[in-house]
TIKESE-245576 format. One line per field, with one value per residue: residue number from 1; residue in three letters; x negated, z, y negated of N, C-alpha, C, CB in turn. Coordinates in nm, 3 decimals, m for minus. Atoms other than C-alpha are relative to their C-alpha. Glycine has a CB too. Layout:
// TIKESE-245576
n (NUM  ...) $
res (ala  ...) $
nX (X  ...) $
nZ (Z  ...) $
nY (Y  ...) $
caX (X  ...) $
caZ (Z  ...) $
caY (Y  ...) $
cX (X  ...) $
cZ (Z  ...) $
cY (Y  ...) $
cbX (X  ...) $
cbZ (Z  ...) $
cbY (Y  ...) $
END
This chain:
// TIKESE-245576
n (1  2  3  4  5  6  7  8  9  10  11  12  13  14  15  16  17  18  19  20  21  22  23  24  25  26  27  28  29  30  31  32  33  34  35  36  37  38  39  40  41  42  43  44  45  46  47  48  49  50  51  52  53  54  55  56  57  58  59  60  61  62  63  64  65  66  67  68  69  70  71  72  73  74  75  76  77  78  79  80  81  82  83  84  85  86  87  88  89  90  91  92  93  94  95  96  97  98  99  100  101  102  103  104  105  106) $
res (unk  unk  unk  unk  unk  unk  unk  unk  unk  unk  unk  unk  unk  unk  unk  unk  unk  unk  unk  unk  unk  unk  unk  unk  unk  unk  unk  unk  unk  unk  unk  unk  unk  unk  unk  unk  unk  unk  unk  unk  unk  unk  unk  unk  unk  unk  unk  unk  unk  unk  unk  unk  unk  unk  unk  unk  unk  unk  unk  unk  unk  unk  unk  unk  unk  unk  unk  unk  unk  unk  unk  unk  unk  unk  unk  unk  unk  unk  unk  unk  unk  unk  unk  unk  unk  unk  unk  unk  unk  unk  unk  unk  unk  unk  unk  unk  unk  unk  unk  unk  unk  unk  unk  unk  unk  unk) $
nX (m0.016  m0.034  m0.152  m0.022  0.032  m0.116  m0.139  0.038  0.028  m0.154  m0.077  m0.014  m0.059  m0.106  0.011  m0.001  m0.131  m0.096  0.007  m0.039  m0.149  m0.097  0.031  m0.039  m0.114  m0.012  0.014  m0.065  m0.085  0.011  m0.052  m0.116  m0.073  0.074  m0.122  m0.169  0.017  0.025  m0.157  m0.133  0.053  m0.021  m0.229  m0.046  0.000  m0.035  m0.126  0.001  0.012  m0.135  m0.071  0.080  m0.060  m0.092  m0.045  0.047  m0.132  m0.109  0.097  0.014  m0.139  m0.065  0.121  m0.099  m0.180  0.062  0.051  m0.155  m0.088  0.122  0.011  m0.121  m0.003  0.101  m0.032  m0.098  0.009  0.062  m0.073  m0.070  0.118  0.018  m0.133  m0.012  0.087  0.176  0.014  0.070  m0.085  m0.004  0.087  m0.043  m0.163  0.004  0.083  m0.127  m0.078  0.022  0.030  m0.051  m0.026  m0.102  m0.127  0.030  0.138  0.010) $
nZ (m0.123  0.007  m0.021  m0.119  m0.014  0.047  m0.076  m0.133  0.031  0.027  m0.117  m0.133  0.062  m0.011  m0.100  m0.060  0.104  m0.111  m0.141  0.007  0.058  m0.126  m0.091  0.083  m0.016  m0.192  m0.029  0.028  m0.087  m0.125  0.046  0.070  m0.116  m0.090  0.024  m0.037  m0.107  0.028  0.041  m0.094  m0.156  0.034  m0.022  m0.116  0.006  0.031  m0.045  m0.102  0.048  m0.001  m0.103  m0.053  0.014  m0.045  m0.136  m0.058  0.117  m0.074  m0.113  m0.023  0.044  m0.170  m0.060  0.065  m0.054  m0.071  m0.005  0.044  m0.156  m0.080  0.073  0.021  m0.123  m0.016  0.025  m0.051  m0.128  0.060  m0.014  m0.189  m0.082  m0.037  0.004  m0.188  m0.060  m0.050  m0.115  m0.071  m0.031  m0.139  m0.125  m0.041  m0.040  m0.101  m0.067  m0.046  m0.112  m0.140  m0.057  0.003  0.071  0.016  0.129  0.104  m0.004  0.057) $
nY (0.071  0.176  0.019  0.017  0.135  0.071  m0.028  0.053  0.122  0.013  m0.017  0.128  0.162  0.057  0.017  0.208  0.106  m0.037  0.081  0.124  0.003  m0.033  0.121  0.138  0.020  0.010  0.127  0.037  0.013  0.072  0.148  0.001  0.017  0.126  0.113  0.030  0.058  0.143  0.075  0.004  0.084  0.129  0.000  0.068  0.067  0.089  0.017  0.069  0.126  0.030  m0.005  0.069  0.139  0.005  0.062  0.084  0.133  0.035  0.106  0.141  0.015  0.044  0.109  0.120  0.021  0.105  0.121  0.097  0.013  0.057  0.181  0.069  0.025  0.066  0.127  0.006  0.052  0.168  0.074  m0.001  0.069  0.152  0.040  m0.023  0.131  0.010  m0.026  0.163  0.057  m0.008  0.012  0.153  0.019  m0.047  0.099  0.162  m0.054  m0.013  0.177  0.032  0.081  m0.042  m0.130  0.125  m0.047  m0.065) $
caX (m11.218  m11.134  m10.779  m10.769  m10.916  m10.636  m10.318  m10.507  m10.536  m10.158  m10.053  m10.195  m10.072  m9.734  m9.769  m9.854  m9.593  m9.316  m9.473  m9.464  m9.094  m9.000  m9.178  m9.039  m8.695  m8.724  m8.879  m8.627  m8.340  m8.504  m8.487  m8.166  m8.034  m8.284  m8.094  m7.745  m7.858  m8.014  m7.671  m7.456  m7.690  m7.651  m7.240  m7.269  m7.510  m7.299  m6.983  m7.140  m7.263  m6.877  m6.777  m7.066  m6.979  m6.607  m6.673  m6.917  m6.620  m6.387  m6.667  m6.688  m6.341  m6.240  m6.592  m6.401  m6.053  m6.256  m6.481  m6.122  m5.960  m6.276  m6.295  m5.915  m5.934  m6.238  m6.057  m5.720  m5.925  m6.069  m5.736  m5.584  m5.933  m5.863  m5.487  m5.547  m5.605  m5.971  m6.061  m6.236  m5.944  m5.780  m6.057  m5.998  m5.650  m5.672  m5.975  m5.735  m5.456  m5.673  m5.815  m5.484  m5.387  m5.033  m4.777  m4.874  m5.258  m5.241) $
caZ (6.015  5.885  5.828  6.188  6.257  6.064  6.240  6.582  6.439  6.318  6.620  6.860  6.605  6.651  7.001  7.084  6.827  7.051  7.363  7.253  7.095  7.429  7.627  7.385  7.473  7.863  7.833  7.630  7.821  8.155  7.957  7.822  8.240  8.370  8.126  8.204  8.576  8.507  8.304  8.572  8.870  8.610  8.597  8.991  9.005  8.779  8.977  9.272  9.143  9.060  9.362  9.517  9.329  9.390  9.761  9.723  9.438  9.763  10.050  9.876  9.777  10.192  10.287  10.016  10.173  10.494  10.447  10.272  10.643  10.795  10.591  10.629  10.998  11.035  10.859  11.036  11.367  11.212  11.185  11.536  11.667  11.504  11.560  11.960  12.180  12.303  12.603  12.663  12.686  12.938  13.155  13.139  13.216  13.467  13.640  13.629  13.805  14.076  14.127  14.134  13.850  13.729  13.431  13.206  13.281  13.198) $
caY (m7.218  m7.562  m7.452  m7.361  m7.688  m7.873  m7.667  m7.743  m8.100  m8.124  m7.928  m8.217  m8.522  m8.386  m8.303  m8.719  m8.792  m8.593  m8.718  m9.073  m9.036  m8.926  m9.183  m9.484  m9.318  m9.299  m9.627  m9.751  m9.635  m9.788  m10.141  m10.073  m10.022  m10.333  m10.524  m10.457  m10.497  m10.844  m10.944  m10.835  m11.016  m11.347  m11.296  m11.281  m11.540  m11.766  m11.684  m11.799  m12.113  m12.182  m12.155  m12.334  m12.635  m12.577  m12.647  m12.906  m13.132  m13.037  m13.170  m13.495  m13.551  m13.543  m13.732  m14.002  m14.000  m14.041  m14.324  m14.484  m14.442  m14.546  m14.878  m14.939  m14.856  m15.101  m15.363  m15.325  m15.364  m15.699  m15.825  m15.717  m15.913  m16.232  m16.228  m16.146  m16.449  m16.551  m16.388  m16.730  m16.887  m16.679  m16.705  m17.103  m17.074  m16.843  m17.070  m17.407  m17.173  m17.078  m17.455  m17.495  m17.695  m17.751  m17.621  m17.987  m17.869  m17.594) $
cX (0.054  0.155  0.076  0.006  0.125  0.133  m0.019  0.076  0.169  0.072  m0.022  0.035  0.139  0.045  0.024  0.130  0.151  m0.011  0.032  0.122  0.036  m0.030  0.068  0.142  0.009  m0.033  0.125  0.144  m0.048  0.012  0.131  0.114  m0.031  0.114  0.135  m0.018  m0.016  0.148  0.111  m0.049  0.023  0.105  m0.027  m0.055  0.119  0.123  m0.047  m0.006  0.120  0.064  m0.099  0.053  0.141  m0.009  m0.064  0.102  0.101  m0.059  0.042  0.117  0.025  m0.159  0.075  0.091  m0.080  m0.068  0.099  0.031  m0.098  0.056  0.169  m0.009  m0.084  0.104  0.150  m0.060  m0.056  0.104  0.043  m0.110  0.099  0.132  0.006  m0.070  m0.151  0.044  m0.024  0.116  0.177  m0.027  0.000  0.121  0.006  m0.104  0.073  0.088  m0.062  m0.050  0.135  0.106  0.158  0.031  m0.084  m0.200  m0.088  0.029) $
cZ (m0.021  m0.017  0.151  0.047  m0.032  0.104  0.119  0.003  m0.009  0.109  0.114  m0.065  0.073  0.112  0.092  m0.060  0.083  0.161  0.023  m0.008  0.182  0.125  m0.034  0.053  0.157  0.027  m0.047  0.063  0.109  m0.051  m0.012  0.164  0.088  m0.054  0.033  0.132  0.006  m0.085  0.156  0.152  m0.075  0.033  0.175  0.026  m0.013  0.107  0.171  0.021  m0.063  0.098  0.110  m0.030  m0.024  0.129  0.006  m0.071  0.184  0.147  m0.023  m0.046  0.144  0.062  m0.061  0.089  0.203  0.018  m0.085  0.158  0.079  m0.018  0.035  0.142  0.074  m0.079  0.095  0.210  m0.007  m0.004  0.111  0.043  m0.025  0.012  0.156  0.037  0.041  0.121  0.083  0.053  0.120  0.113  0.036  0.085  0.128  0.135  0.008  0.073  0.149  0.097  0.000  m0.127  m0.030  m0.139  m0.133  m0.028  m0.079  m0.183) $
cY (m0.141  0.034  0.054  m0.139  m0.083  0.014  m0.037  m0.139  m0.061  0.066  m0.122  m0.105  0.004  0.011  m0.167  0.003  0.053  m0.073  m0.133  m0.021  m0.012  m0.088  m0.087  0.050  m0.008  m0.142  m0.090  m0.015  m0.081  m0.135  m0.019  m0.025  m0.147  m0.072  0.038  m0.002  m0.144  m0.062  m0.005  m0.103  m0.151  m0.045  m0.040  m0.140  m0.174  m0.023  m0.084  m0.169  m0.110  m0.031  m0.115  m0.170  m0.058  m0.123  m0.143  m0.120  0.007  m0.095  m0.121  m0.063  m0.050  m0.098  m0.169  m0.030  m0.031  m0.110  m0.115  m0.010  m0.075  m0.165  m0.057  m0.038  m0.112  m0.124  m0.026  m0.087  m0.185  m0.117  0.015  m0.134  m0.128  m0.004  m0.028  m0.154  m0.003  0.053  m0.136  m0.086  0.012  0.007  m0.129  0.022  0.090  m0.080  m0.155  0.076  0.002  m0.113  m0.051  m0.139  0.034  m0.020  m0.137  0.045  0.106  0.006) $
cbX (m0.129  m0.085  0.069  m0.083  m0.117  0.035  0.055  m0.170  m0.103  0.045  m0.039  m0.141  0.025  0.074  m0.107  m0.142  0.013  m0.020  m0.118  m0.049  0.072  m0.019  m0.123  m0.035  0.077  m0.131  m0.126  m0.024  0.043  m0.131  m0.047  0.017  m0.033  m0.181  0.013  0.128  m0.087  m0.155  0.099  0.050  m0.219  m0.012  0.140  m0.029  m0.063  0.013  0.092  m0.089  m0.086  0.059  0.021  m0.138  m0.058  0.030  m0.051  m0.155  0.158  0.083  m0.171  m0.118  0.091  0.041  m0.205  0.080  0.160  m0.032  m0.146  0.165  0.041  m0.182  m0.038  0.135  m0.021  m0.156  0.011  0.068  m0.116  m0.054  0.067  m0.049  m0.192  m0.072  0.109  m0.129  0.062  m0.101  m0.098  m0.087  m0.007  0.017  m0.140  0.040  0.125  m0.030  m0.141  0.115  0.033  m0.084  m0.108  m0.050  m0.100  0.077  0.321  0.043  m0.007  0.046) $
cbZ (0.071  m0.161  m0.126  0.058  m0.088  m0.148  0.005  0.018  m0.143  m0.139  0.059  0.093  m0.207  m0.075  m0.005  m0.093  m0.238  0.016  0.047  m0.083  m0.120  0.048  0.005  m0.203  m0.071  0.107  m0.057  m0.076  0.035  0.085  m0.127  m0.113  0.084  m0.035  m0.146  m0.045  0.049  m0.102  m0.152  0.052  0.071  m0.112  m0.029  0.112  m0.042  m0.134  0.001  0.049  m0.090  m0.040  0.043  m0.054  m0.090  0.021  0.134  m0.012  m0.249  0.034  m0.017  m0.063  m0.063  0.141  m0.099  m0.131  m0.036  0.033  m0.055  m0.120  0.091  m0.082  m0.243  m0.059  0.044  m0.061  m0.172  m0.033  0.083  m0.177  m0.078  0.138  m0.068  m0.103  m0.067  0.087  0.127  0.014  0.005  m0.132  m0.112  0.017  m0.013  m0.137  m0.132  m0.046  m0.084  m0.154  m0.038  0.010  m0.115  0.086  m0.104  0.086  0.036  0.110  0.106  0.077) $
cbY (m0.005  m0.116  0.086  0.068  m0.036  0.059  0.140  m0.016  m0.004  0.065  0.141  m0.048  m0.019  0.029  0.063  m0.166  0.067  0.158  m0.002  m0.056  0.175  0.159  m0.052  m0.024  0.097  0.110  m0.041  0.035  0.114  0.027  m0.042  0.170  0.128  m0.069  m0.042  0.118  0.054  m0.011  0.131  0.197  0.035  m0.025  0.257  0.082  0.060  0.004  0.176  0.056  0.025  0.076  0.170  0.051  m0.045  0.135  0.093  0.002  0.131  0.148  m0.010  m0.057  0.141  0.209  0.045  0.035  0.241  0.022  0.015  0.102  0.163  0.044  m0.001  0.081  0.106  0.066  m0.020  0.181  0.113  0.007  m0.006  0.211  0.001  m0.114  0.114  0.177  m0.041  m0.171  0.097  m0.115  m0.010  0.025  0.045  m0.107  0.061  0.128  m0.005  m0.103  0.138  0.096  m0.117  0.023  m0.003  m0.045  m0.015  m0.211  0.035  0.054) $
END
């Protein structure tokens, strides 16, 4: 009976030892697909993240070139101002006209 015992014994070692093999390879393949899923979601990832900071280099590029026009336009009106006469001073002149004042008075 003990060499029954044994072939039992060696029939269920190599039993696991097939079962395991064949687990380690099913498992193995399912790693082997995660990862090339996880690579290919990085690739899109990265490609997005390219493009992301594409638009945001082109955002602040035209936010630039506007707050340039801004600032020019803001200084351009700075000079019209002080080039234009005082209001104040056609409100005099117009107030001596209507009191009548004349051309030397004025």
């Amino acid at each position: 009976m003990s060499a029954g015992w044994a072939v039992l014994f060696s029939t269920a070692i190599l039993s696991s030892m097939t079962a395991g093999g064949f687990v380690f390879f099913i498992m193995r393949r399912y790693l082997q697909r995660n990862e090339k899923m996880s690579q290919a979601a990085r690739e899109a990832l990265a490609q997005e993240l390219k493009a992301l900071a594409k638009a945001l280099h082109q955002s602040l590029e035209r936010l630039r070139a506007t707050e340039r026009r801004v600032r020019e336009l803001m200084e351009r009106q700075n000079r019209l101002e002080m080039m234009a006469p005082s209001t104040e001073r056609f409100k005099h002149g117009i107030a001596l006209v209507q009191r009548g004042a004349s051309a030397e008075e004025l």
